[in-house]
N, C-alpha and C positions, 0 to 999 in steps of 0.2 A: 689775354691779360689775366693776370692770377687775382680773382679777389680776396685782399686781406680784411676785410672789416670783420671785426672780432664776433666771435659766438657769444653768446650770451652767459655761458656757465665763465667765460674770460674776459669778459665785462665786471660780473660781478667779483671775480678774485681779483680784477687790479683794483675794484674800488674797494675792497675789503683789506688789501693790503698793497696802499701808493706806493709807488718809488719817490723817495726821497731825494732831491740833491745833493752833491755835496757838498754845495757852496750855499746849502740851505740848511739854519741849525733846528731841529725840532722843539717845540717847547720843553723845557724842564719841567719833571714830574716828581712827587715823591718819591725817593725807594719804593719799589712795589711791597716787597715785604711789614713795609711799616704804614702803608696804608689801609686801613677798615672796609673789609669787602666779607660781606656776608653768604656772596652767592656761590663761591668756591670752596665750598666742604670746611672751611675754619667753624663755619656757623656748628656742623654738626658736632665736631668733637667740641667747643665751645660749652654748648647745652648737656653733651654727656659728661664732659668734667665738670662743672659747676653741681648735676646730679649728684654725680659721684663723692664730690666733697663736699656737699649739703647732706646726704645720707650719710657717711662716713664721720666726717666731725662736727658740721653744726650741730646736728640734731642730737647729738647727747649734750655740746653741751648748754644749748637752751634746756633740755629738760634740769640737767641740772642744776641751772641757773633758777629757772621756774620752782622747782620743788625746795632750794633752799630759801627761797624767799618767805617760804608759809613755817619757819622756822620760829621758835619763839626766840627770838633773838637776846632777850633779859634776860631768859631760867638758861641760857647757854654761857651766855658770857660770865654768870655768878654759879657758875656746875663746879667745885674742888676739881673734878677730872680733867675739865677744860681745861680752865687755867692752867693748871700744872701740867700738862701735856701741851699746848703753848708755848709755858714759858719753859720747856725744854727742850723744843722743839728749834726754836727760836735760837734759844743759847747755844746749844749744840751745831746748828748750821753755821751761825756767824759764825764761831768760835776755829771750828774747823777750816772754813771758807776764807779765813783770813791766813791761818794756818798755809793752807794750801795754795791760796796764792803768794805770800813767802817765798814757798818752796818751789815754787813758778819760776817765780822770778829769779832763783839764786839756781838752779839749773839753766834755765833759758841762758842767762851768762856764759854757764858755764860751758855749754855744747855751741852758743851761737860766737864766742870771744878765745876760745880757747882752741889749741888745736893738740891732739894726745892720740897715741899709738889705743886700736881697738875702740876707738869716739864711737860706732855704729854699733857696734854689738852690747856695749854699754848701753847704749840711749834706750835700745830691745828691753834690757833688764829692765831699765828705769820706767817703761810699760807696760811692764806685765800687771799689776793692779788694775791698768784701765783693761785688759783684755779678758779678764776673770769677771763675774760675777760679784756684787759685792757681800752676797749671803754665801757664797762659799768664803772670799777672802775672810768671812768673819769665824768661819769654821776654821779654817787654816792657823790663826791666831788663836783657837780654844784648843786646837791641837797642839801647839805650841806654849804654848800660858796656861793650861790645863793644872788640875792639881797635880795627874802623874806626867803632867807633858815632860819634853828635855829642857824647860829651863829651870823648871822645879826641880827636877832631879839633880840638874848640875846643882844649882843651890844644898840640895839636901847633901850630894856626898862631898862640899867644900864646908858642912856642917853650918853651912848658914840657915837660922829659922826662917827668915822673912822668906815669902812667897808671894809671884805673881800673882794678881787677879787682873784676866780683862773686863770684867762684868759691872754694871754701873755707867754713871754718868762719862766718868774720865776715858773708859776703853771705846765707849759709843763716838765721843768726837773723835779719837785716835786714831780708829778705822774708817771714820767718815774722810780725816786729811788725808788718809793712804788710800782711799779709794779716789780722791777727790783734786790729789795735786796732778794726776797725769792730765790732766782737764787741761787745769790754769798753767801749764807748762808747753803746752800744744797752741794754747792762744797767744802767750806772752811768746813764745818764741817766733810764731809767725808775726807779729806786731815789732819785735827788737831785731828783726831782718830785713824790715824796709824801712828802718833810721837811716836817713842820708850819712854816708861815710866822711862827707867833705865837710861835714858839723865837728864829728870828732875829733878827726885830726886837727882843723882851725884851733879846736882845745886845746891839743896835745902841743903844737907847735907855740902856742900861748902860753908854754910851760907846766900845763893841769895833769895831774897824773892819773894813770889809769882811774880808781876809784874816786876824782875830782868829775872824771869826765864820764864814770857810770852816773854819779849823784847829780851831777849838774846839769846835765846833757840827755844819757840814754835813757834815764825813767821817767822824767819829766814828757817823753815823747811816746812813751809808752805807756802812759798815764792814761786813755781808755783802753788800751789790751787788758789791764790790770784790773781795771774796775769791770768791765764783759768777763774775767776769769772769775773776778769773789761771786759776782751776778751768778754765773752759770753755776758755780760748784755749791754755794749757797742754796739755789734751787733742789742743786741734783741732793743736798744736804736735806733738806728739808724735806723732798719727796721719798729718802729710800726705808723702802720697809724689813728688809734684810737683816741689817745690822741693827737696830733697834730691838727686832725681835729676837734676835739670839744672843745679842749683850746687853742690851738696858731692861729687858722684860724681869730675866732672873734676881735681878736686885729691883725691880716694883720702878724701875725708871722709863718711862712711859713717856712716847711722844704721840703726834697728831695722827701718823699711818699707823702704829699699833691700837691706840686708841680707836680709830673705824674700825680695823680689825675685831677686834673684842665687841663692839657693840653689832656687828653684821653679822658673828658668829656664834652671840649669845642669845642661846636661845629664853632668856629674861627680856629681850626689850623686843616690848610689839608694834613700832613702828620708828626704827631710827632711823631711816631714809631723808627724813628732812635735816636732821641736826645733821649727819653725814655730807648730804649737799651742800649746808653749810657751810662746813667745817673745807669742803672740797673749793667752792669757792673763795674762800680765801687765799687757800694755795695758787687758786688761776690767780688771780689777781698780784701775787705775787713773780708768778713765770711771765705773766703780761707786763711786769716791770722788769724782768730778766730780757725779755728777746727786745726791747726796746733799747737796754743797754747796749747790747748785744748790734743792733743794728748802726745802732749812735760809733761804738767803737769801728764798723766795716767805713763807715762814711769818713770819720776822721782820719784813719789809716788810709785812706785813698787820695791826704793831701799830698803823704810822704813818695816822692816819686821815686829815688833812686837810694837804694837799695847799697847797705855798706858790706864789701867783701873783705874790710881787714879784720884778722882776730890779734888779739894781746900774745903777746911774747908765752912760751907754755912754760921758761923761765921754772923757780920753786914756784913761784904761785900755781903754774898750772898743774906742777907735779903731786904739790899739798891738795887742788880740788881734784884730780883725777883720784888720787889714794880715799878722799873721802865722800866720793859720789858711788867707788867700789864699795866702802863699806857700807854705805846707805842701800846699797840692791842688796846686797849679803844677808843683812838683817830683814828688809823693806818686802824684798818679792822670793828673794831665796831661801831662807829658811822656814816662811810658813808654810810651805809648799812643801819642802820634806820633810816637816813635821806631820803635814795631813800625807803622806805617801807611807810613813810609818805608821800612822793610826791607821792603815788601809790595808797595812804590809801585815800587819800583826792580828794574831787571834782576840783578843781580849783588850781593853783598857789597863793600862798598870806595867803590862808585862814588859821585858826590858826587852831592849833591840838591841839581837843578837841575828846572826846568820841563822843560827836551826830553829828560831822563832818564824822567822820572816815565811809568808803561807799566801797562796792565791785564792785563799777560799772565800774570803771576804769580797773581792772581786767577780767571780766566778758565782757567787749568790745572789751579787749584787745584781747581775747585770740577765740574770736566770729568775729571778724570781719574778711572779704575776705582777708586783706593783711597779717593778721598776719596766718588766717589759711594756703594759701598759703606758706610761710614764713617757717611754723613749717614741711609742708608737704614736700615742696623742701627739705630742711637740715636733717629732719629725713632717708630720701631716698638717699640722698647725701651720709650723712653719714654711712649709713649703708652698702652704697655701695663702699665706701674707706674702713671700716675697713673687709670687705671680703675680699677683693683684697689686701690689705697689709697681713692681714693675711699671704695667699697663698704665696706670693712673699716675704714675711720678711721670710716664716718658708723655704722657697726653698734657699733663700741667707745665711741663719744662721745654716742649717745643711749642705751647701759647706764649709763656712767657717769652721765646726769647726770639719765635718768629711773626706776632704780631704786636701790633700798638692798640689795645683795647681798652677802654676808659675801666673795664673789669679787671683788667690783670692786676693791677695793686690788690685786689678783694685775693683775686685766688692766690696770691704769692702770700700773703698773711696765714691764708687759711690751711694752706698747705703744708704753711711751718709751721703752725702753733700749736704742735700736737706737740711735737718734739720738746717744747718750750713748759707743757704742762707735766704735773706729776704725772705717775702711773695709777695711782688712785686716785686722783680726777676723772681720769678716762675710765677707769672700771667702773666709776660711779656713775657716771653718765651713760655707761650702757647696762647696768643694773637696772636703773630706771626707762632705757628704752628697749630691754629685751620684751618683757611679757607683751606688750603694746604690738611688738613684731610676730610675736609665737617663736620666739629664739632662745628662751629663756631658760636656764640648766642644761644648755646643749653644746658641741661643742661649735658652734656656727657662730655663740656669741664671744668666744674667746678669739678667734679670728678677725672678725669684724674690729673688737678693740688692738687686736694687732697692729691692722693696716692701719688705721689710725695712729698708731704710736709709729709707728716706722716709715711712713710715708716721705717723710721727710727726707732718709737716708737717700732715696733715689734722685728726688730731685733736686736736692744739692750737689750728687754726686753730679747730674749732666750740666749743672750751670755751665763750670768751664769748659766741659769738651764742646756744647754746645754756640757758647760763644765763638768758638774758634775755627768754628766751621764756616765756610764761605757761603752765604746765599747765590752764589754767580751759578755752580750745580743748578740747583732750586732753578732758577731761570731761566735756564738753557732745558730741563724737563718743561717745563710752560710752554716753553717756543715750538718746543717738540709737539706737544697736544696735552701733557697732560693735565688734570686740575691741580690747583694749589697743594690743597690736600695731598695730594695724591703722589705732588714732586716730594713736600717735607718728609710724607711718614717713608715712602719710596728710597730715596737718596740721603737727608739727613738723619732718619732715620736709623739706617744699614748702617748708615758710616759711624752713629753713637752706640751701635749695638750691646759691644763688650762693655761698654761701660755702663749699659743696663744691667746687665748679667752681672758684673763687678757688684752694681746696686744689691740688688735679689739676693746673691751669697752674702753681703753683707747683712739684710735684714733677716734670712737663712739663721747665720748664723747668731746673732742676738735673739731672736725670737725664741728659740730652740732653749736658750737658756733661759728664761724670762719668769720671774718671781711673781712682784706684786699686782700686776694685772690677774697673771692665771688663778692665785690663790686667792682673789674676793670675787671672780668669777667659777670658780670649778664647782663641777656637778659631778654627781653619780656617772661614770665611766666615761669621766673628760680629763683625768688625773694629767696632769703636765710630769714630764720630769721635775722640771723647779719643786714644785710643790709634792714628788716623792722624795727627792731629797729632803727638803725641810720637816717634811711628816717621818720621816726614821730618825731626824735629828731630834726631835722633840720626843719621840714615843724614847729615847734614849738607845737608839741602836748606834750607837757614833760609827763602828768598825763600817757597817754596812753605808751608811750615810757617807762617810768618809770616803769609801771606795767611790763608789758612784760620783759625787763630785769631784776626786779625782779624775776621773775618767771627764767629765763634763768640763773641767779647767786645761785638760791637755788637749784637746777634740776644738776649743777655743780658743787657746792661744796659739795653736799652731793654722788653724783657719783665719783668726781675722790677721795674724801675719803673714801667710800667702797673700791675701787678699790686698792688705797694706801695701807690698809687694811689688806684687801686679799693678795695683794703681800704681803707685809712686812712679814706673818702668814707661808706663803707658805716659803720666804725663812729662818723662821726662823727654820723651821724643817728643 
């Protein structure tokens, strides 16, 4: 007789895992994924991102928070410079930010309503301001509007006197809406593409005509898209330091970011760290009313469910808005660009473009000499070393968010975006104040650091959607296998978001690399940025050389973060 009574190592496996009936249902359990379990490796990355984003962005900006508080807040608010740096601060953002959502909204129409021969290669045009820098765009525009630029000139030889000036308050908001409408053009269009279709036709067969059923119907419903575009482009208004300094300085028009400027680099004031904190604070507080918009608009657009796929007849109307969205890029992103390719082309300022003018020397100087080599070598390195590090820290923040349920995830999802949401001189400010404290301080380890900070963001909103869209059933079939929690996400969903980490990286790559006002109220002695060699040739008055070089850094640009664009778009559209 064969004895079957079980061994004991098979004892213990049936009791550690029963057979079930199957006329017997198990209790219901939560999602594994969405229940709080600290002893399978969530805990450790957990504790190193919360690290990593309490070192990275709190902590500059409680110092700054701290240090503007011991401000004298009376002798600032009654300073002539203040004020008037404020109040053109101020003017100049709305002003443009309303501008530019306008321009939002009468493009969105036009590419989401209409349909026209070349719609794609158009819309490309009508982006190139967002993919440029906006301290070059403003150079672009001096080459262009220059005394000896080509529109003077034309003026001079049709013997007209009058002559452009971009310089002053009027060219500061001008360049602010041209940098500032591809924003509000990017949000309103994504907000007037998930207007329910079965709204506007109900109009239209109610007799209402096209522009009855834009006025009555489509803006009313994209009335937060609109208000998240003046929000963001107002912000990005009020924080750029670019174009303030190369068009409002020369005429004594002075705002909030030139203003720090000038007092962090004058060597008259001996301690303006706290009026700066200040003055920095108020900008957060104003971005902290932006990404609030900003979130308020994701939630209301999430009532709209279905998404309208008619466009309007392309009729004359479409053929009149196709004919004058061409000449809005002709003027808008085309010709200050070969206006600055001329000033690049040619030996001298003044000199007329002609064929036996045109010289590679200014190019060939530019990109050869010690300042500029330095320049490319700091920012290639810089950069390369923010989009590592966001990498890591965007993919560790965006698989907590979106594979567990922690009573902290709302902490790290705020904290994650709110870099993005604040100025650029917020952030320098706040690690001005927390370099020496580190020993980081005139190195190039603290321009880095406020990097990741500023671009952090870029990653982890890139993996929101792939990440969503990935199935946990992987994830739990590695469990069943042996492995830890941990171990299945970063393992399997990890691999599977990979490119679209990578996508991230080239993305902060390539912004970082161009990147103004952070690097120039952090640069030290042999941490020169590109950004900030360009702008140092602009100002010492070498335009030919300045010229070239931003050149080179707007084509390097726009043809990178349009691969990039590209690639994403391809990726999600499988």
């Amino acid at each position: 007789m064969i004895d079957t009574k079980p061994t004991p190592g098979e004892v213990a496996s049936e009791t550690s895992n029963p057979v079930i009936p199957a006329s017997v249902s198990p209790t219901p359990t939560p999602r594994w994924h969405q229940r709080i379990n600290g002893t399978d490796g969530l805990r450790l990355l957990r504790v190193a991102v919360l690290l990593g984003l309490a070192g990275v962005v709190v902590v500059p900006i409680v110092a700054t928070i701290v240090m503007g508080s011991r401000a004298d807040f009376a002798v600032l608010l009654t300073d002539p410079a203040v004020y008037d740096a404020t109040r053109n601060s101020l003017v100049s953002s709305a002003v443009s930010a309303l501008a530019a959502t306008a321009l939002g909204v009468g493009f969105a129409v036009v590419f989401e309503r209409f349909r026209f021969s070349g719609q794609n290669l158009l819309r490309w045009f009508l982006l190139i301001p967002f993919l440029i820098p906006p301290f070059i765009g403003a150079m672009s525009w001096m080459a262009l509007l220059g005394v000896n630029g080509p529109a003077n000139q034309l003026l001079s030889q049709l013997g007209i006197d009058q002559s452009f000036s971009i310089f002053g308050g009027t060219g500061v908001i001008f360049l602010l809406t041209i940098h500032s409408y591809p924003i509000a053009y990017l949000v309103i269009s994504a907000a007037i593409r998930q207007v329910p279709g079965n709204l506007e036709e109900a109009a239209r067969m109610s007799g209402a005509s096209n522009w009855t059923v834009l006025r009555t119907v489509t803006l009313p419903l994209i009335r937060p898209g609109m208000t998240a575009a003046f929000m963001l482009t107002f912000v990005s208004g009020l924080s750029d330091f670019g174009i303030p300094a190369l068009i409002g300085l020369p005429e004594r028009y002075t705002t909030l970011t030139t203003l720090v400027y000038r007092q962090l680099s004058s060597p008259s004031s001996s301690n303006p760290l706290p009026e700066v904190s200040a003055i920095s604070m108020v900008l957060m507080a104003v971005a902290l009313v932006a990404l609030l918009a900003q979130r308020g608009r994701a939630q209301s657009t999430q009532i709209i469910a279905s998404a309208s796929t008619r466009h309007y007849q392309t009729g004359v109307l479409g053929f009149v808005a196709m004919v004058l969205t061409w000449l809005w890029v002709i003027v808008v992103s085309i010709l200050p660009l070969l206006a600055l390719a001329s000033q690049a082309l040619l030996p001298a300022p003044g000199v007329p473009l002609a064929v036996e003018n045109i010289t590679l020397d200014n190019i060939i100087t530019a990109v050869t000499s010690p300042t500029a080599v330095t320049g490319i070598q700091n920012s290639v390195m810089l950069a390369a070393g923010a989009a590592v590090i966001t990498a890591i820290l965007g993919l560790g923040v965006a698989l907590l968010l979106a594979r567990s349920n922690h009573p902290v995830n709302p902490s790290i999802d705020v904290v994650a975006n709110l870099p993005q949401a604040l100025p650029g001189l917020v952030i320098a400010v706040g690690w001005l104040l927390v370099a020496p404290a580190l020993g980081i301080f005139n190195t190039p380890v603290v321009i880095l650091v406020a990097y990741v900070m500023a671009f952090l963001a870029l990653v982890v909103q890139q993996l929101r959607g792939p990440l969503a869209s990935v199935s946990a059933t992987l994830e739990e079939a590695a469990t069943i296998s042996g492995a830890s929690r941990l171990r299945a996400i970063i393992g399997v969903t990890g691999r599977i978001v990979a490119p679209v980490v990578v996508t991230g990286a080239v993305m902060v790559f390539l912004t970082a690399v161009r990147e103004l006002t952070i690097s120039i109220l952090l640069v030290a002695p042999g941490s020169q940025t590109l950004g900030v060699a360009i702008f140092n040739l602009q100002q010492a008055g070498n335009y030919n050389a300045a010229s070239a070089l931003a050149l080179i850094v707007a084509i390097v640009g726009i043809a990178g973060l349009s691969i990039t664009a590209a690639v994403t778009s391809k990726r999600q559209g499988k």
